[in-house]
N, CA and C atoms as a LAMMPS dump frame, in Angstrom:
ITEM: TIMESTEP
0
ITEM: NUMBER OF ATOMS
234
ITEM: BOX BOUNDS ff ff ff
-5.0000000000000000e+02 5.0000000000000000e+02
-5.0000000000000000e+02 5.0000000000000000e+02
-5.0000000000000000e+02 5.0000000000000000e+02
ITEM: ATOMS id mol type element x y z
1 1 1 N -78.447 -234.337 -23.093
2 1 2 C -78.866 -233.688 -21.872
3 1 3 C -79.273 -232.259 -22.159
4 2 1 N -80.412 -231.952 -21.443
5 2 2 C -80.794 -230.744 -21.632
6 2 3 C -80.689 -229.461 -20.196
7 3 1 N -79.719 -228.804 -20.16
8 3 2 C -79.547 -227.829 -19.46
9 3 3 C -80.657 -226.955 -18.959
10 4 1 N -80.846 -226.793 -18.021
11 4 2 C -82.269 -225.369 -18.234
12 4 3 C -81.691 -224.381 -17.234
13 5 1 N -81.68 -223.651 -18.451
14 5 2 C -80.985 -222.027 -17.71
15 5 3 C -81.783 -221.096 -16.719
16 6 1 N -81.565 -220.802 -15.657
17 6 2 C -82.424 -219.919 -14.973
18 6 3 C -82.619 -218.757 -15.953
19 7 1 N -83.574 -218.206 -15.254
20 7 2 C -84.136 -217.183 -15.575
21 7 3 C -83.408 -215.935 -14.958
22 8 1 N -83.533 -214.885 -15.888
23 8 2 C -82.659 -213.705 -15.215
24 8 3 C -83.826 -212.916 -14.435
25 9 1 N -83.176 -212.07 -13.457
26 9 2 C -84.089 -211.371 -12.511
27 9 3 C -84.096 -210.35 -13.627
28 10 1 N -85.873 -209.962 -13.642
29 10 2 C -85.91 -208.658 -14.496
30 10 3 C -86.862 -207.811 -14.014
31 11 1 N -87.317 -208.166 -13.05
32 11 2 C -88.602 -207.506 -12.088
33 11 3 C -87.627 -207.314 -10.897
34 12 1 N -87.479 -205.714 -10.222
35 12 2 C -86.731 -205.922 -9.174
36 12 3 C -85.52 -205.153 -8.615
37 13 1 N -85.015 -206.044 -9.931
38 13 2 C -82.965 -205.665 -10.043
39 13 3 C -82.844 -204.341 -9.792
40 14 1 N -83.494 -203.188 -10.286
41 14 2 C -82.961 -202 -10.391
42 14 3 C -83.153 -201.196 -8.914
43 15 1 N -83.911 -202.097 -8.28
44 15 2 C -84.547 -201.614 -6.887
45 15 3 C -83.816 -201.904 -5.92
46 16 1 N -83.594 -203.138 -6.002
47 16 2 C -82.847 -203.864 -5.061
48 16 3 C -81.32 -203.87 -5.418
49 17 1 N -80.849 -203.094 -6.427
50 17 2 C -79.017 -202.446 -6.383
51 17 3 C -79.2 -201.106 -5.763
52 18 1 N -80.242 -200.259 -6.303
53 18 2 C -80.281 -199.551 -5.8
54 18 3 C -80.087 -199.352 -4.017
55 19 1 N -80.735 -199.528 -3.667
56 19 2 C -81.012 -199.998 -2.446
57 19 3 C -80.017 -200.58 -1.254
58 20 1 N -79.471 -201.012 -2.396
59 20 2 C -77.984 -201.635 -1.427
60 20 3 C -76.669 -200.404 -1.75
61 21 1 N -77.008 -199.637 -3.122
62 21 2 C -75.616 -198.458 -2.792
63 21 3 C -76.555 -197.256 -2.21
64 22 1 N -77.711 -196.792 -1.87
65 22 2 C -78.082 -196.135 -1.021
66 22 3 C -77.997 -196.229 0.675
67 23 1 N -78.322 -197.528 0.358
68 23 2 C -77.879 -197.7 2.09
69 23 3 C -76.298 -197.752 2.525
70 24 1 N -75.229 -198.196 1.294
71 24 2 C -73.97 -198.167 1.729
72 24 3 C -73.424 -196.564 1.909
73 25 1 N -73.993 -195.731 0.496
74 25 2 C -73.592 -194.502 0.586
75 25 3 C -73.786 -193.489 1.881
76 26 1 N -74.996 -194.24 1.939
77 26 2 C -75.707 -193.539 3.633
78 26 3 C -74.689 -193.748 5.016
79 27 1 N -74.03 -195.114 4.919
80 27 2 C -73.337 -195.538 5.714
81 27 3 C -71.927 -195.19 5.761
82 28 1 N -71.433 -194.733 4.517
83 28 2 C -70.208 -194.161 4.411
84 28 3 C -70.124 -192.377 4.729
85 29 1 N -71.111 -191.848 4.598
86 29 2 C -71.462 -190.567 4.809
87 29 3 C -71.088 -190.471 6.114
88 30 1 N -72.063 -191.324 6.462
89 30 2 C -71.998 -190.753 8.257
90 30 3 C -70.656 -191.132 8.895
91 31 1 N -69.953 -192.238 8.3
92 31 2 C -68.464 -192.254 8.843
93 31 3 C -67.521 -191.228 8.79
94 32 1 N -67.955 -190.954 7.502
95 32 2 C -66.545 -189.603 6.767
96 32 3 C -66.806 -188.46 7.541
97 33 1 N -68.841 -188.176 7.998
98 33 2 C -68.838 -186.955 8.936
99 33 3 C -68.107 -187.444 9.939
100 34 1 N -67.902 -188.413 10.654
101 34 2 C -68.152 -188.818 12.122
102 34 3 C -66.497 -188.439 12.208
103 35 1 N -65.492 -189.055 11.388
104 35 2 C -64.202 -188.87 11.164
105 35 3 C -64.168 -187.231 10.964
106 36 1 N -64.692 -186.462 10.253
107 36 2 C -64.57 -185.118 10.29
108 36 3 C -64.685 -184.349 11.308
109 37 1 N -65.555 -184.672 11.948
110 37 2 C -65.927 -183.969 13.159
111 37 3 C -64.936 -184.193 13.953
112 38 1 N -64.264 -185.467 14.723
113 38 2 C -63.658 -185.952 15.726
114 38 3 C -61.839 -185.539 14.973
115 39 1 N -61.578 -185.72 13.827
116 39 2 C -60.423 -185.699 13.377
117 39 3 C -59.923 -184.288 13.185
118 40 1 N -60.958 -183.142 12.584
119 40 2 C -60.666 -181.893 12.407
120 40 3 C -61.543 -180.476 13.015
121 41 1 N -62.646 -180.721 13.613
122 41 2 C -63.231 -180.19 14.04
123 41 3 C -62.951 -179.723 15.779
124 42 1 N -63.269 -180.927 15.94
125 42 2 C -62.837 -181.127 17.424
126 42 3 C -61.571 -180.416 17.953
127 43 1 N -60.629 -181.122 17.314
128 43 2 C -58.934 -180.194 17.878
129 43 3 C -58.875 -178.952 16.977
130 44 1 N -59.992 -178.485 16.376
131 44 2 C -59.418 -177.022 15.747
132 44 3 C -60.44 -176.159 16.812
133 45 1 N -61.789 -176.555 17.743
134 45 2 C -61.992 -175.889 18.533
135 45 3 C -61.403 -175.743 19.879
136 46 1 N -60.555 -176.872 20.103
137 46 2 C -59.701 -176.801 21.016
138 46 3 C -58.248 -175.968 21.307
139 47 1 N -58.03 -175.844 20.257
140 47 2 C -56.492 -175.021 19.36
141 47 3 C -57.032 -173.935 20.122
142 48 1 N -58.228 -173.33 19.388
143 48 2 C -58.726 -171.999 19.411
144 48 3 C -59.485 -171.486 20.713
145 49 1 N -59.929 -172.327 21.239
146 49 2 C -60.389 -171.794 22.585
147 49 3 C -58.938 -172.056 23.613
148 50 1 N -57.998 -172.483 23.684
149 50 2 C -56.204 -172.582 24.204
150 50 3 C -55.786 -171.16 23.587
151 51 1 N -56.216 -171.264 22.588
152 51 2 C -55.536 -169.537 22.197
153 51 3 C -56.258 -168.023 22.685
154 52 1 N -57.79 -168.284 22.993
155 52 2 C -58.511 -167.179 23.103
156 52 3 C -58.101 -167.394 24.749
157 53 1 N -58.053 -168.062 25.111
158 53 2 C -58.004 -168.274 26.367
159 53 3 C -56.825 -167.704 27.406
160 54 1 N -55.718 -167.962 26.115
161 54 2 C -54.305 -166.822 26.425
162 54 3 C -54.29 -165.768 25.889
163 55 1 N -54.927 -165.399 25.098
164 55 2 C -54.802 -163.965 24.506
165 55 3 C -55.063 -162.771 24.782
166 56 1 N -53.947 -161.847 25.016
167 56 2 C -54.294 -160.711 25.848
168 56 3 C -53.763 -159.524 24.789
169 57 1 N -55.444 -159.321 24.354
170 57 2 C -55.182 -158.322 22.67
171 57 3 C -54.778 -156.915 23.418
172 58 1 N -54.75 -156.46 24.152
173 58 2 C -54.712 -154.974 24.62
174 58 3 C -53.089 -155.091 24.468
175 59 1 N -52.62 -156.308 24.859
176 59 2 C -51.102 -156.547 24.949
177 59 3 C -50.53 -156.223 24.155
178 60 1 N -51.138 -157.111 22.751
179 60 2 C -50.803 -157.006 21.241
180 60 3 C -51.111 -155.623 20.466
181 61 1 N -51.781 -155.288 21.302
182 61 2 C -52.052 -153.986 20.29
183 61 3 C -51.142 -152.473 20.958
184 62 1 N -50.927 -153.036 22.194
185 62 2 C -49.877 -152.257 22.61
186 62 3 C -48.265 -152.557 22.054
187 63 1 N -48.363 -153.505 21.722
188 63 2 C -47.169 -154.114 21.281
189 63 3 C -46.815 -153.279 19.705
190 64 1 N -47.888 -153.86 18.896
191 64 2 C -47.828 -152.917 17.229
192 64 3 C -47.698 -151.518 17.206
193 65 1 N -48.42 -150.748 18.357
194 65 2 C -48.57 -149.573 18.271
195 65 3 C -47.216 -148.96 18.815
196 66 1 N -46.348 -149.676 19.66
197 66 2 C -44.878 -149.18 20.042
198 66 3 C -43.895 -149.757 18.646
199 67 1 N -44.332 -150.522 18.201
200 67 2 C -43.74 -150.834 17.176
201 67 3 C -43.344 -150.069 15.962
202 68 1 N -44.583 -149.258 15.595
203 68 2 C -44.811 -148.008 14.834
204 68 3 C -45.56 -148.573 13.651
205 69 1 N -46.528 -149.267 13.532
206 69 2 C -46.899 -150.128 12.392
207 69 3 C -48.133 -149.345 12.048
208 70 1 N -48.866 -148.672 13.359
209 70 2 C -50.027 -147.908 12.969
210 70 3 C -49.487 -146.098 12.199
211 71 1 N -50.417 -146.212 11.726
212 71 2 C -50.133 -144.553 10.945
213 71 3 C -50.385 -143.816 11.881
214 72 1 N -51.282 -143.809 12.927
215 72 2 C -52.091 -142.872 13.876
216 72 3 C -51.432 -143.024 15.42
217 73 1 N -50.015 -143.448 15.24
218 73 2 C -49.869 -144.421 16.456
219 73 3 C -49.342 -143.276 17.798
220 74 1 N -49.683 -142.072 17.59
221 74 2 C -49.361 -140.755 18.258
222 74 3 C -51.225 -139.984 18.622
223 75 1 N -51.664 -140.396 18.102
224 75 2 C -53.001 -140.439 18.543
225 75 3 C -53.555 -141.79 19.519
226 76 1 N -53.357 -142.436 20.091
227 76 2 C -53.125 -143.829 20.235
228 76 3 C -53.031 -143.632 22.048
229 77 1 N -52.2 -142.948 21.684
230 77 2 C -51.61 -142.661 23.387
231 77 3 C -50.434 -143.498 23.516
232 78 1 N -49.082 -143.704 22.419
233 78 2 C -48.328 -144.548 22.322
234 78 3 C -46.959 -143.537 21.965
């Protein structure tokens, strides 16, 4: 009996792997952004606008300056 071996793809191959880890890489990209955005982005502008939102710097800086932390803190009006 005589076997007959296919033929190997040799026209092609390099196009068509290609092609399939470009489009996966493409597809994993946009997940890892999509996860970045929603996982660390998102609640770190939220953190920060909750904090600007309470923050009353005249407070704080009245606070350091009774504290004695500034060098000038008699120029100050403190």
């Amino acid at each position: 009996m005589i076997y007959s071996l296919t033929k190997p793809q040799t026209c092609g191959l390099l196009a068509k792997h290609l092609q399939f880890r470009v489009v996966g890489a493409f597809i994993v990209s946009l997940g890892l952004a999509a996860f970045c955005n929603f996982a660390v982005a998102e609640p770190s502008k939220k953190v920060y606008a909750d904090f600007s939102r309470n923050d009353d710097a005249m407070k704080a800086f009245e606070e350091v300056g009774k504290a004695g932390i500034f060098q000038s803190g008699s120029d100050l009006g403190m």
